[in-house]
BALOBA-1460 file (C-alpha; in Angstrom, 3 decimals):
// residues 78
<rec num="1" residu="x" x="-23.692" y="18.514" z="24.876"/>
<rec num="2" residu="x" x="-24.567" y="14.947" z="23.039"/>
<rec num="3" residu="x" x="-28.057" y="14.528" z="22.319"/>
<rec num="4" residu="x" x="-29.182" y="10.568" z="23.098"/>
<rec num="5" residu="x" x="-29.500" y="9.840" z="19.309"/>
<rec num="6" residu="x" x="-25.817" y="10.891" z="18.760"/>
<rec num="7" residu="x" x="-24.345" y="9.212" z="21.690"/>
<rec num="8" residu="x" x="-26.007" y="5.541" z="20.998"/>
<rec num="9" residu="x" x="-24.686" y="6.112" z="17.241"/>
<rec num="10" residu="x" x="-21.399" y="7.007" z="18.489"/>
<rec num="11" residu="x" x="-20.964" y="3.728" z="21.013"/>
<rec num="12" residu="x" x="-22.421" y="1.306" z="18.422"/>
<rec num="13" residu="x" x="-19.948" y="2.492" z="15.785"/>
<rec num="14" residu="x" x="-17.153" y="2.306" z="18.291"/>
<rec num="15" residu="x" x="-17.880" y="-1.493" z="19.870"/>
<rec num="16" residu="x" x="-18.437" y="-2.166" z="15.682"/>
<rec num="17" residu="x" x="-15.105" y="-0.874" z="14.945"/>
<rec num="18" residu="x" x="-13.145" y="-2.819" z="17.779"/>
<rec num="19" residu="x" x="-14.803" y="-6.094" z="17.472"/>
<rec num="20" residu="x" x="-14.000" y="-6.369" z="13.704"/>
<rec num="21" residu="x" x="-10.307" y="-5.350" z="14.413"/>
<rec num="22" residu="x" x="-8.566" y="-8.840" z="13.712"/>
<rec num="23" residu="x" x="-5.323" y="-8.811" z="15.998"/>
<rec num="24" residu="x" x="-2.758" y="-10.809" z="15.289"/>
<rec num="25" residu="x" x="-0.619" y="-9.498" z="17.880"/>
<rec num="26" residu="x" x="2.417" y="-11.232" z="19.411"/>
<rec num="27" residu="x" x="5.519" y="-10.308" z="21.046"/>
<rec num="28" residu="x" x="8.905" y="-11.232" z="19.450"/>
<rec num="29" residu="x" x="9.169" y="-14.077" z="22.131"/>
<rec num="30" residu="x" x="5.750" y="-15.562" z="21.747"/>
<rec num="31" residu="x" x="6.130" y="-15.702" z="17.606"/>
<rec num="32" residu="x" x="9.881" y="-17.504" z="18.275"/>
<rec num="33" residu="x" x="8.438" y="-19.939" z="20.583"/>
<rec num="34" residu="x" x="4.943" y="-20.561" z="18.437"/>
<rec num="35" residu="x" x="6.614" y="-20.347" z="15.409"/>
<rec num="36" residu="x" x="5.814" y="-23.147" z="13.392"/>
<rec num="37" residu="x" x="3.361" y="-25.455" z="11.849"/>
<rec num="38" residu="x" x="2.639" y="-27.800" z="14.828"/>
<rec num="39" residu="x" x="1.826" y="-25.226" z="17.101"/>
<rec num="40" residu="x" x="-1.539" y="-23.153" z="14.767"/>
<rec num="41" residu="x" x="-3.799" y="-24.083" z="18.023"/>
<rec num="42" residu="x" x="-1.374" y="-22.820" z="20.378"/>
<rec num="43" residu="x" x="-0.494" y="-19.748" z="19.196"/>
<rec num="44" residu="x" x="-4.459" y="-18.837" z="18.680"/>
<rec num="45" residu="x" x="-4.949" y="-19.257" z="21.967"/>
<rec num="46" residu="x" x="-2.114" y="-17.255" z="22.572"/>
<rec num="47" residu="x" x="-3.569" y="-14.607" z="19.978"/>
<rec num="48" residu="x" x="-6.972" y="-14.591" z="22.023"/>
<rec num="49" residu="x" x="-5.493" y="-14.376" z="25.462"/>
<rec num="50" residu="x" x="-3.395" y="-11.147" z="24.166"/>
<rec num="51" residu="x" x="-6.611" y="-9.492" z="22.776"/>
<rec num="52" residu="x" x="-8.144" y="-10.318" z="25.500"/>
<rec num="53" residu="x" x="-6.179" y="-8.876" z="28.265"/>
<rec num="54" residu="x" x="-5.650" y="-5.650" z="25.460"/>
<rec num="55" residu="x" x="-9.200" y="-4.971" z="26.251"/>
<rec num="56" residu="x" x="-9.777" y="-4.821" z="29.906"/>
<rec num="57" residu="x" x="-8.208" y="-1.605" z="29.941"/>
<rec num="58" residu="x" x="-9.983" y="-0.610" z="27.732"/>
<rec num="59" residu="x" x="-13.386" y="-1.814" z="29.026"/>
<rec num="60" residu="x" x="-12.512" y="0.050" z="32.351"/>
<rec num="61" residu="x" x="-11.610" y="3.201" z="31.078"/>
<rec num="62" residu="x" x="-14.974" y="3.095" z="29.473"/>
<rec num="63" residu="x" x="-16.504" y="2.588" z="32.399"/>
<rec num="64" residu="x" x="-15.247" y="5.231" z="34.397"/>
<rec num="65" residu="x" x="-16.155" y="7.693" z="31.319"/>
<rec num="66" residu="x" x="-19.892" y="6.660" z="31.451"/>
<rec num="67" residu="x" x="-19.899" y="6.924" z="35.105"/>
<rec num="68" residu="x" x="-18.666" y="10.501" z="35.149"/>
<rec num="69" residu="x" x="-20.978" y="10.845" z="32.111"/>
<rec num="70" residu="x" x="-23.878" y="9.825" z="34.120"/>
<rec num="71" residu="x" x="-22.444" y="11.712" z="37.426"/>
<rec num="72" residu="x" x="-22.590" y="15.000" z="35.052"/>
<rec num="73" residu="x" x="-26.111" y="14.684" z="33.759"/>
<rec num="74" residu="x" x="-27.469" y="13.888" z="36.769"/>
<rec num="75" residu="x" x="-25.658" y="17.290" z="38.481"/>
<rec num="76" residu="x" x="-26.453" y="19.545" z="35.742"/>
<rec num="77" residu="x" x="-30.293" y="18.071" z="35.931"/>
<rec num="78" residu="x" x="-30.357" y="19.562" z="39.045"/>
C-alpha cells in the first residue's frame, strides 16, 4: 500500500501543516464578551482553550487510524 518512506513524509507534513495553522477562532458570544482592549490576555486564553479542545478529536481519530493501520499490517504479515 504505503511504503515506510511515504508514510513518515506524509505524517510530518500533516502535524507541520496543523501546528502552523494560527486559529483565531471564537464564537459570536465569546468575541461580544472579550471584545475589547482590557481583555487581550483573556481572550488568548480563550483562543488556546478553543484550539485546544478542536484537537482532541482530532488526535483520537488519529489514533484509531494508526491502530487499525498497525492491526492491518500485522494480519496481512501473516
Amino acid at each position: 500500500m504505503f511504503s515506510k518512506s511515504k508514510l513518515q513524509t506524509c505524517f510530518v507534513a500533516v502535524t507541520l501543516f496543523a501546528l502552523s495553522i494560527s486559529a483565531n477562532a471564537q464564537c459570536a458570544m465569546c468575541r461580544a464578551a472579550l471584545g475589547g482592549d482590557g481583555n487581550k490576555i483573556q481572550a488568548q486564553a480563550v483562543n488556546d482553550g478553543i484550539v485546544y479542545l478542536m484537537m482532541i478529536p482530532y488526535v483520537l481519530v488519529a489514533g484509531v487510524g494508526f491502530a487499525v493501520y498497525r492491526l492491518y499490517k500485522k494480519k496481512k504479515a501473516e
